[in-house]
N, C-alpha and C positions, 0 to 999 in steps of 0.2 A: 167759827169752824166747829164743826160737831163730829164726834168719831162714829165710825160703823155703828148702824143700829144692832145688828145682831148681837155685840154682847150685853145689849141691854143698859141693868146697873147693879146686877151680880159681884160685890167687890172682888172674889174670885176669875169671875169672865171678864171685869175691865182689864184686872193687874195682867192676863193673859192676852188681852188685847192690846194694852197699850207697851206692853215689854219683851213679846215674845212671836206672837203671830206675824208672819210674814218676813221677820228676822233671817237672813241667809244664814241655814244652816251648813255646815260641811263635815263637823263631826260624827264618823261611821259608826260610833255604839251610839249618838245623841239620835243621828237617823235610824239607827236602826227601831230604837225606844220609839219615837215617835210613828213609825210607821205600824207599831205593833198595838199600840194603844188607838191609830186610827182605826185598826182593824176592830180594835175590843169596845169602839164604840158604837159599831155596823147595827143598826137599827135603834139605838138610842139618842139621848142626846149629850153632846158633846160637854156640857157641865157636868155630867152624870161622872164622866171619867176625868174631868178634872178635879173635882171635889176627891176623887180615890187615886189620883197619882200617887202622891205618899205610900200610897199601900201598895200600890203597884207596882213601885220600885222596891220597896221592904221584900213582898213576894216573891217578887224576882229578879232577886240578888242585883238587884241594881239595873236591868234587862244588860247583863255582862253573856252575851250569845254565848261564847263558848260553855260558861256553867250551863245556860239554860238549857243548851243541844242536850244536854247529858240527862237532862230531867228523867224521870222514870215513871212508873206505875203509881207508884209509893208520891211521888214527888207532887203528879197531877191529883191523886186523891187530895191531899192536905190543901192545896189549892182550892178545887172545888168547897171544902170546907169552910175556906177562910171567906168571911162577910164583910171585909175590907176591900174587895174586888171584885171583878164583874166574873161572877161564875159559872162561866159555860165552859164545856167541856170541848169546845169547837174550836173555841176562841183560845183556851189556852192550849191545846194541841197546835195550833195557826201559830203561834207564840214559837211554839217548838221546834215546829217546822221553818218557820222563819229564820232562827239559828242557827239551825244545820244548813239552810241555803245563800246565810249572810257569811257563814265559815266558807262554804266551796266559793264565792265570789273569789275572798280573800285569800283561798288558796290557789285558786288557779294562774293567778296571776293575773287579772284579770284589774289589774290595780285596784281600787278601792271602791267602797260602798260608797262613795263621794262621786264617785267619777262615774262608774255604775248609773246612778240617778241622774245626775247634773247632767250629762249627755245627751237629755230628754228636752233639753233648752238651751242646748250651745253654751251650756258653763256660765249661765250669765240670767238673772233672774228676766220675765217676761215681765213687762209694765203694760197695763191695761192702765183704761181711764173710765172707769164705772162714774155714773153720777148717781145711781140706786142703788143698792142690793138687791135688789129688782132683776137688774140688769146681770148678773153676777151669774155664770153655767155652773150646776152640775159637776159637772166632766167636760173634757172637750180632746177632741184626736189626739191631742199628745197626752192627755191621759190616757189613752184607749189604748196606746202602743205602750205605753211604764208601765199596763195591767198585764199584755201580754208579755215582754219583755220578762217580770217579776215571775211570775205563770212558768214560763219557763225554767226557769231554775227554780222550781217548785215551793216559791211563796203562797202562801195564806189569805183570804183575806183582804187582796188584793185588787176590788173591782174599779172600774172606774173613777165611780164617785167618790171612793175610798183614796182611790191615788191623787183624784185632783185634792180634794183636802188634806191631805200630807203635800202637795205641791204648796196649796199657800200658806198652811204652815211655818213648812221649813225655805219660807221665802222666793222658792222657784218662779213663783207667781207673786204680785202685786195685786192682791187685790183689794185692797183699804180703798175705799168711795173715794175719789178726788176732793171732798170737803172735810173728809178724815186725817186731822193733824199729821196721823202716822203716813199716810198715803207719803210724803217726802222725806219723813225721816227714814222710814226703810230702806230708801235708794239710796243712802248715804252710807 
């Protein structure tokens, strides 16, 4: 059995492959982090921001949305300065914004950023059976709807391709190649 070729043999991108991608998430500040760092990786590649996670939690206060909602002028300048993290001005405003729209979730009553997303799959992760990475979309219509849906309550950041990759992720999706050991541990 051989794991997803995508993470290569990056000891960073295995440990992330083999401990954490496709893992069913449901913690609303862990979802929140990760939806925001898929944004900050929107034209790069996905090592690029794991290699700076560290920093990108130190940056921002842990991604704790309610401090970030509050960021200021002052707050984004020292950001953009900092070389520990990917520094766009787009992206960490997307960050910001994200905050103030993961707070109104939570405020409206709207139950949680858990329920929020997972409702995008009937509460219950979707099992593909890839035999390539090849084979492996993009996006696909219930990403299309989590980008508008997110859109709406005026997320960041938020495209497609962006959502399905926070879908497999935070485990919404399965998609580890059926000859990738994890492929059955994650259903478990």
């Amino acid at each position: 059995m051989t794991r997803c070729t995508w993470c290569g043999t990056d000891p960073i991108y295995v440990n992330y492959h083999d401990q954490e991608w496709g893992v069913p998430e449901h913690d609303d500040k862990a979802l929140y982090e990760k939806l925001c760092l898929d944004g900050f990786q929107a034209g790069l590649s996905w090592i690029i921001v794991l290699k700076k996670r560290d920093n990108f939690r130190n940056a921002f206060d842990d991604f704790d949305p309610e401090k970030i909602a509050k960021y200021g002028k002052r707050k984004v300048n020292r950001l953009l300065k900092d070389a520990g993290i990917i520094r766009s001005q787009s992206k960490i405003n997307g960050a910001i914004a994200n905050a103030k729209a993961w707070l109104k979730i939570m405020e409206k009553g709207k139950g949680s950023f858990d329920d929020f997303l997972w409702k995008h799959v009937d509460y219950k992760p979707i099992i593909n059976r890839w035999k390539t990475s090849v084979q492996i979309p993009v996006s696909t219509s219930i990403s299309e709807i989590m980008t508008k849906d997110l859109k709406k309550q005026n997320f960041k950041f938020v495209g497609p391709t962006i959502c399905y990759a926070f879908m497999q992720a935070v485990g919404m999706v399965n998609d580890h190649v059926v000859s990738c050991p994890r492929y059955k541990e994650v259903m478990q």
